[in-house]
C-alpha positions in Angstrom: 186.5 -84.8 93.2 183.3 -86.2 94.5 180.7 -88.4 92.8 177.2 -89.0 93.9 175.2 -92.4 93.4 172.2 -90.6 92.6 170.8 -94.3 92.3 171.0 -95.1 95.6 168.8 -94.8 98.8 169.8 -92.6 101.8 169.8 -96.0 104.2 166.8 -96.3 106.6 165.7 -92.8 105.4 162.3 -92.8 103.0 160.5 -90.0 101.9 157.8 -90.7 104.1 160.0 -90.9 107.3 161.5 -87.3 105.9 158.4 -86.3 105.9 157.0 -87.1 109.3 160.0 -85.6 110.6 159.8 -82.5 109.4 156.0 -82.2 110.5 157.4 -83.2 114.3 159.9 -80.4 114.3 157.0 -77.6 113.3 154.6 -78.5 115.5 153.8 -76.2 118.3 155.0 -76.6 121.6 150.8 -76.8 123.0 150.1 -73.4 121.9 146.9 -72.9 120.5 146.4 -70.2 118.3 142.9 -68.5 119.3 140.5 -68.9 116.0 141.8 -72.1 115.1 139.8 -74.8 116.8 139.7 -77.9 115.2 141.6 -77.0 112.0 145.4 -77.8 111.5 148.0 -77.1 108.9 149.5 -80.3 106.6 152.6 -80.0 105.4 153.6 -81.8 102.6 157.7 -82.6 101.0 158.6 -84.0 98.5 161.7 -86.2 98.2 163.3 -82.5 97.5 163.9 -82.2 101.2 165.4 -85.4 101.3 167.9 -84.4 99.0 168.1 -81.0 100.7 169.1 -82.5 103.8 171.9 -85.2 102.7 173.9 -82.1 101.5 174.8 -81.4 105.1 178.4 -83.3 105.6 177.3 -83.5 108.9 173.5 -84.8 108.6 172.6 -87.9 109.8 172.0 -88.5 106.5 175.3 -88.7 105.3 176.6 -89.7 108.0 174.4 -93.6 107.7 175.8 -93.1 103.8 179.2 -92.4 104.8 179.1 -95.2 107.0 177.4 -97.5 104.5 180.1 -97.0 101.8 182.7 -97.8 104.1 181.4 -101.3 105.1 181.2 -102.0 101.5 184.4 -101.1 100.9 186.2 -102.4 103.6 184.3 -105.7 102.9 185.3 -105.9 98.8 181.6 -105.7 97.9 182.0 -102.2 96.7 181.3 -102.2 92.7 181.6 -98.6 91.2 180.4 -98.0 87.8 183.3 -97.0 85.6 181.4 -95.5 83.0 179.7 -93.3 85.4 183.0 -92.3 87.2 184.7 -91.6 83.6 181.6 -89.6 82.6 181.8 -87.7 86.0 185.5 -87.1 85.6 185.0 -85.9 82.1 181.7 -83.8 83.3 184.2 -81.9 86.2 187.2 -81.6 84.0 185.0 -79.4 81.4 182.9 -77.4 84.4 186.4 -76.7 86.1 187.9 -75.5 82.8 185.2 -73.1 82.3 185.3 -71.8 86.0 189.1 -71.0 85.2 189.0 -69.3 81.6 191.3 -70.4 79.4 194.7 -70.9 79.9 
């Protein structure tokens, strides 16, 4: 089963960091295209492609998270919400029942 603190930060990730580095990986190597003098392309992301990116297991992303719920953990400072992990459990129970058919 797997639960997602929706409330919680990707650490040391912001939207505006996302952003900037998604506009570093598309620029162009120093190729100009010929007509295009003095005018650029601005690319814009919304916290989407945040969210896009920490479904990757293996993202950086998740990885910082990962590593972030560990410490927490392993220190006893680790406070889930039971109401949220009941309603989560409930939530999966129904979804997976449907996926199945009944019984």
């Amino acid at each position: 089963m797997r639960i997602d603190d929706k409330n919680l930060p990707p650490p040391g990730l912001t939207p505006a960091k996302a952003v900037d580095q998604n506009i570093q990986a598309q620029k162009p190597s120093g190729d100009r295209q010929p007509g295009r003098i003095g005018q650029s392309d601005q690319v814009q992301l919304s916290s989407l492609a945040e969210n896009v990116q920490s479904l990757d297991a293996n993202s950086d992303v998740s990885k910082a998270r990962l590593d972030q719920l560990s410490k927490l953990v392993a220190s006893g400072k680790y406070e889930a919400d039971a109401q949220y992990v009941a309603d989560r459990m409930i939530e999966d129970s129904i979804e997976t029942g449907r996926a199945e058919g009944p019984r």
